[in-house]
C-alpha positions in Angstrom: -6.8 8.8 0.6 -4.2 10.3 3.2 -6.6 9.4 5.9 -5.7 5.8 5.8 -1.8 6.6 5.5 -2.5 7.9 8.7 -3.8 4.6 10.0 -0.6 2.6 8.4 1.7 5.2 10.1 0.0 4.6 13.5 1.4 1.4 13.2 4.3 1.8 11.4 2.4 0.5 8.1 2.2 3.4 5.5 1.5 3.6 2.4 4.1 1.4 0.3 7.6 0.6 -0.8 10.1 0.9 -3.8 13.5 -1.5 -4.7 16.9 -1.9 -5.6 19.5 -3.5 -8.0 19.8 -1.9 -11.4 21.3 1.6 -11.3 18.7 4.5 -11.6 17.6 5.4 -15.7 18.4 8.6 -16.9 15.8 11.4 -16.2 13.7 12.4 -19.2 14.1 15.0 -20.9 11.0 17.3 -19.7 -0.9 -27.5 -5.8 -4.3 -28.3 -8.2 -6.8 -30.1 -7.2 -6.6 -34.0 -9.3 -9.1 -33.1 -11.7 -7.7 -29.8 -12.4 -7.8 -29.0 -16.4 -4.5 -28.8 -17.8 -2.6 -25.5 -17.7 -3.0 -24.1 -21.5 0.6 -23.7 -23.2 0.0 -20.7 -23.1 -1.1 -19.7 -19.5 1.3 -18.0 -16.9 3.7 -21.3 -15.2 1.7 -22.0 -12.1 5.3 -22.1 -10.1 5.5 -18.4 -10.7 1.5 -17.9 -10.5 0.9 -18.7 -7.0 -2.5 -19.2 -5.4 -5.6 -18.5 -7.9 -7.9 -16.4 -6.3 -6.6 -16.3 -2.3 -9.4 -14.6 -0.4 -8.8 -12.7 2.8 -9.2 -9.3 4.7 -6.8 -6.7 5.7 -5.2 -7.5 9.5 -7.4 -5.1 11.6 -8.1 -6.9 15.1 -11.6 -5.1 17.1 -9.4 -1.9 18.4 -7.0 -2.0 15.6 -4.7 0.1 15.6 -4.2 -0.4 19.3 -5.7 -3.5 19.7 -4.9 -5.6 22.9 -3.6 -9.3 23.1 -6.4 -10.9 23.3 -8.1 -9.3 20.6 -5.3 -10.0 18.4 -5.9 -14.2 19.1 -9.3 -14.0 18.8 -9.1 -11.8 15.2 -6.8 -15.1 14.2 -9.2 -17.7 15.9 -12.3 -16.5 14.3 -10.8 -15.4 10.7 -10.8 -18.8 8.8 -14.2 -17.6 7.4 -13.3 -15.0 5.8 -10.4 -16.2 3.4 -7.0 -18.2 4.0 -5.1 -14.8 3.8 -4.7 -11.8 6.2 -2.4 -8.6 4.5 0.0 -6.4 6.3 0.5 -3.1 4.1 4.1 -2.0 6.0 6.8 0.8 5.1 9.8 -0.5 3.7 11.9 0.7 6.7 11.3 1.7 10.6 14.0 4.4 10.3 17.3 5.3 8.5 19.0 3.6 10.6 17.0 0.3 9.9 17.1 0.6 6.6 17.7 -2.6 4.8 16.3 -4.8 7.7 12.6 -7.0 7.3 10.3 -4.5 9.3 9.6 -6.8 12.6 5.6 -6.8 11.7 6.3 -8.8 8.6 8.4 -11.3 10.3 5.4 -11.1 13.2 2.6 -11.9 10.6 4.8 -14.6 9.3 5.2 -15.8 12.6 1.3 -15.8 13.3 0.7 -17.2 10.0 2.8 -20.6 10.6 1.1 -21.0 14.3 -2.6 -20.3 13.4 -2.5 -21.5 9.7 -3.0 -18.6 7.4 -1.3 -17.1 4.7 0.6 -13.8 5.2 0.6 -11.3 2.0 2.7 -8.4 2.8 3.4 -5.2 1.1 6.0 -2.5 1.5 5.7 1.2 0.5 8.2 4.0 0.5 5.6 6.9 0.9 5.3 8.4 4.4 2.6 10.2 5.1 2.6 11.8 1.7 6.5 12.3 0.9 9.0 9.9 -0.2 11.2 7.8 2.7 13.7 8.0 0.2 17.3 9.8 1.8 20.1 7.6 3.4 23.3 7.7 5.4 25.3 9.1 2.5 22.7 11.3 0.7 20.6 12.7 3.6 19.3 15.5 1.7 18.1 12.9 -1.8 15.0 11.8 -1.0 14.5 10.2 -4.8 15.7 7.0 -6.6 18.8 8.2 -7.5 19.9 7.8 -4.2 22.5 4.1 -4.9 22.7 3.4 -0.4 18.4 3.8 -0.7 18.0 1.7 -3.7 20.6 -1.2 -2.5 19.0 -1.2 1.2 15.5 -1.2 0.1 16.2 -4.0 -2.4 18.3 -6.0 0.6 15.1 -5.8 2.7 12.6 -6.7 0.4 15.2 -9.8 -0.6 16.0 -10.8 3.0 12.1 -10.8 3.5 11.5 -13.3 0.3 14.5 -15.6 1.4 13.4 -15.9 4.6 9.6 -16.4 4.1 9.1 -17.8 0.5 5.7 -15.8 0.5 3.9 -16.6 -2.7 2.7 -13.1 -3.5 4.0 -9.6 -2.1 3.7 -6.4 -3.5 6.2 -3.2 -3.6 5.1 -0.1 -3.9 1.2 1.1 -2.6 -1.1 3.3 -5.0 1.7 4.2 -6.7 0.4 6.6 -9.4 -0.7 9.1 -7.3 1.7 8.7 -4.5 4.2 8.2 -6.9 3.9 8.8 -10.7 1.7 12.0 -10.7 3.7 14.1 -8.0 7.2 13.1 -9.0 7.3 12.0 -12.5 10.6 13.2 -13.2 12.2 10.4 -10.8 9.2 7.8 -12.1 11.9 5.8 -14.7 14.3 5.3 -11.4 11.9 3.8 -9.3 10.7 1.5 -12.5 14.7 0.3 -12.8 14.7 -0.3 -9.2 11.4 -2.6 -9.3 12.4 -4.4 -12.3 16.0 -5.0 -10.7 14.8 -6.2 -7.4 12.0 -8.2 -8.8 14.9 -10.3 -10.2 16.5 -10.4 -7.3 13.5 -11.6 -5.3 13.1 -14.4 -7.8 16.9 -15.7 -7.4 16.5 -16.5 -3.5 12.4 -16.9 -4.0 11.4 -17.8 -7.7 8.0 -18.7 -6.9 6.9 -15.2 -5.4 5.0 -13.3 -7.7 5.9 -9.6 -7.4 3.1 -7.0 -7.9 3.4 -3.3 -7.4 0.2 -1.5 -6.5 -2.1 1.1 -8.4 -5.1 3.5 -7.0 -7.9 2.1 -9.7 -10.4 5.0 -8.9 -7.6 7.7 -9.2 -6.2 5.9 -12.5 -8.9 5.8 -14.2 -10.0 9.3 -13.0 -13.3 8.3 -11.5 -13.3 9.9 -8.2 -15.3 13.2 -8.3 -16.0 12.8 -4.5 -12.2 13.3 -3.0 -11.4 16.1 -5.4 -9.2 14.3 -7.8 -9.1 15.0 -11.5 -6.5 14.3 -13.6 -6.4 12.0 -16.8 -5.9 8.6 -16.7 -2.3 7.3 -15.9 -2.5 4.2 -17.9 0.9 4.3 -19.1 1.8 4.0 -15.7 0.8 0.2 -15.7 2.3 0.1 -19.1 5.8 1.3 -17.7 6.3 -1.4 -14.7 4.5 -4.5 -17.3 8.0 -5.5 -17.6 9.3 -5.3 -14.2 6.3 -7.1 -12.1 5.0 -10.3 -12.5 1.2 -9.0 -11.6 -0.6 -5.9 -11.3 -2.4 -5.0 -8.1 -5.2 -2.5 -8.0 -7.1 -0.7 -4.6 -10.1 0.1 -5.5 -13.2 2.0 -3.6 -15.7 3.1 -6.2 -17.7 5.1 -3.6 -15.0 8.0 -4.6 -17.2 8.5 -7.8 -20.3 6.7 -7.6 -23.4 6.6 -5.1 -24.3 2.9 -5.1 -23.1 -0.7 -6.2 -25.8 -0.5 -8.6 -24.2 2.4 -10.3 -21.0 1.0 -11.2 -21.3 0.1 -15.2 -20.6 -3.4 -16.3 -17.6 -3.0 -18.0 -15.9 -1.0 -14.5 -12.8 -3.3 -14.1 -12.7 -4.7 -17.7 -10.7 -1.7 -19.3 -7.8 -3.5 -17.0 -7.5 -6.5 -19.3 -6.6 -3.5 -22.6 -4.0 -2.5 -20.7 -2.5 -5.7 -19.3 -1.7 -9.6 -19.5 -0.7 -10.1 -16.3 -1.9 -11.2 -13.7 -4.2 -9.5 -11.4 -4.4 -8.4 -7.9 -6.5 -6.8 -5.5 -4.8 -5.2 -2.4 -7.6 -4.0 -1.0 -11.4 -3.1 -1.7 -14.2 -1.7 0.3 -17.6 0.4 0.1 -18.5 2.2 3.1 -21.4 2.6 5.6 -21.0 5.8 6.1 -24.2 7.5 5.4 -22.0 11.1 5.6 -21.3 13.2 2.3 -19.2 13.0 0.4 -18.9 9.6 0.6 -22.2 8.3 1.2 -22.9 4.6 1.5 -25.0 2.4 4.2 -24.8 -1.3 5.3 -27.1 -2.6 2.5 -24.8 -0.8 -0.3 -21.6 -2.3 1.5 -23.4 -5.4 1.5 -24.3 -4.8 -1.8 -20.7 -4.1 -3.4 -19.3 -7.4 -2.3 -21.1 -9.7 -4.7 -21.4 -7.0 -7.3 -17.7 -6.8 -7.3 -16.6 -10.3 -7.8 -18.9 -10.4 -10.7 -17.3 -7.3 -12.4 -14.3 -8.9 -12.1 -15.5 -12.4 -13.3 -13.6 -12.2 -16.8 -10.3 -11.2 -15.2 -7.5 -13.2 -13.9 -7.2 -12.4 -10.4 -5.3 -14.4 -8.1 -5.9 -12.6 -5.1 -8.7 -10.2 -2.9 -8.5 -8.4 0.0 -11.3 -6.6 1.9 -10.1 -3.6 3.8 -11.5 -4.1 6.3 -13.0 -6.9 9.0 -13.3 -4.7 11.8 -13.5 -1.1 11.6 -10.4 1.1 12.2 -10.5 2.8 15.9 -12.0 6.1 15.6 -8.8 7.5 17.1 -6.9 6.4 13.8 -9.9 6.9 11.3 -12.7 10.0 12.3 -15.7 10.2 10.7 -14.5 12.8 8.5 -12.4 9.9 7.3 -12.7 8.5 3.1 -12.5 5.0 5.3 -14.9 5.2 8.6 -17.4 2.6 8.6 -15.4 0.6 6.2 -15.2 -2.6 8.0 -17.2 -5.9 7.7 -17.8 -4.9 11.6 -18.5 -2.0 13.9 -15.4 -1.0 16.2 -16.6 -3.6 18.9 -17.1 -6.4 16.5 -20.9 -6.4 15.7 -20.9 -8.1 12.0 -22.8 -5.5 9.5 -24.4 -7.1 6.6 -21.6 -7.0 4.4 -19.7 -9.8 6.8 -22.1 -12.3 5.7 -21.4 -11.0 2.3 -17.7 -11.3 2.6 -18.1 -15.2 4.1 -20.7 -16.3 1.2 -17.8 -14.9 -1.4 -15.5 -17.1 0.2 -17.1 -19.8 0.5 -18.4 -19.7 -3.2 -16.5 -22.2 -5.3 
């Protein structure tokens, strides 16, 4: 998992964010088509739901990070394909010193979005590189969510950010129970008040926006033997943010645990809907072509997972899918010792692998 912080930090795009508002809990003690059907009475309001099912990849031009101008126009020019959204996962702040400003890429991919016609979904972590970008001004040396100048500039940003773009879906906070919840558990209730305060704040300047946070799906559900990880499920992790999100957002790369598509049991992504009525995202999903152990794959089995996915997920209500990613990270950013090499739909110069035509038949599936 660290290796692809190391690709959001080469851009200044790590791992994500936290929030604001609410002062920090006490530790513990240890528009539808015309023939549309009718919304049941009981279904989430559409005003709040935004977009069902928006498809898209993560923004990774051929080059990426690093990529050149012209790479950058023709990634927009050719990307209509492969879904009407393109994600920017961004750290909530450049420095200390910026803290409480929109990070510039968001108002960039905002930017792009209104000139070339797609939509921007943006998230925003508060994990660098493995440790919390959590101290301030005032309290240089707290680096948790007690600290009131980090939870009212974090909450200012992510505000400013919803004010100024109306996005319908953004997400704060990346994989957080393991970046988060697992390592620092103690300080877990404080971020929880800060999401649930700032998600009310987003709504006053942008009520439409639904407001995710993110979780590691392999890693929650402890089914990823490959990377080393075993702990116990951290369900009550979801549980603890149900009231302070509108939706919950999942990353998911079941190549940590298993050898092939085929593998993954029917019921994979079903045990979400026990544990949930919201909602339901995907920030980011992938299989790789890696052939390499421990995290074997190939083109078929990449090829493979995209179809197999969307039908594991066929009983869930998902608004939104990203792949991660249409172009292959540069191998400067991502070696192939790297969880994530040979992830993309193409090969670092932009030859398509079998799992772009997978990705383009997905989307255009009704």
């Amino acid at each position: 998992m660290r290796e692809r912080e190391v690709v959001w930090l080469a851009v200044a795009a790590a791992t994500l964010l936290g929030g604001c508002g609410a002062a920090p809990a006490e530790p513990p003690d240890a528009t539808p088509p015309p023939d549309a059907p009718a919304p049941s009475p009981d279904a989430p309001s559409p005003d709040a739901a935004g977009p069902r099912r928006l498809l898209g990849t993560t923004y990774t031009p051929v080059g990426y990070p690093g990529e050149t101008p012209d790479a950058k126009q023709a990634f927009f020019d050719t990307h209509a394909p492969y879904g009407d959204a393109i994600a920017h996962h961004l750290a909530w702040r450049l420095s200390v010193a910026g803290a409480g400003q929109v990070h510039p890429y968001a108002t960039g991919l905002h930017a792009d979005a209104e000139r070339e016609g797609f939509t921007a979904f943006v998230g925003f972590g508060f994990d660098a590189g493995g440790t919390p970008d959590l101290t301030s001004d005032s309290e240089p040396a707290n680096n948790t969510w007690t600290n009131a100048e980090t939870r009212v500039e974090a909450c200012a940003m992510a505000v400013a950010y919803a004010q100024a773009h109306q996005p319908a879906l953004m997400f704060l906070g990346n994989e957080t129970n393991w970046t988060y919840y697992l390592p620092h558990g103690d300080d877990w209730p404080n971020w929880v008040s800060w999401l649930a305060g700032c998600r009310d704040d987003i709504h006053a300047v942008s009520p439409d926006t639904l407001v995710a946070t993110t979780f590691q799906y392999e890693f929650l559900t402890n089914r990823a033997a490959k990377t080393g990880f075993d702990q116990p499920p951290q369900w009550d992790a979801v549980a603890d943010v149900e009231d302070a999100v509108d939706a919950i957002a999942f990353t998911t790369y079941p190549y940590f645990h298993y050898e092939t598509p085929a593998d993954l049991p029917a019921d994979y992504y079903a045990e979400i809907a026990t544990h949930t009525t919201l909602p339901v995202l995907f920030t980011e999903i992938g299989w790789t072509a890696n052939p390499a152990a421990p995290y074997t794959g190939s083109a078929e089995e990449q090829a493979e997972f995209i179809p197999r996915f969307f039908e594991l997920i066929d009983a869930l209500d998902v608004r939104y899918v990203a792949y991660l990613a249409r172009n292959d990270f540069a191998v400067t950013a991502v070696p192939p010792d790297s969880a994530f090499y040979q992830i993309g739909l193409a090969t670092p110069d932009g030859t398509p692998r079998l799992a772009d035509a997978a990705w383009r038949a997905a989307v255009a599936a009704p």
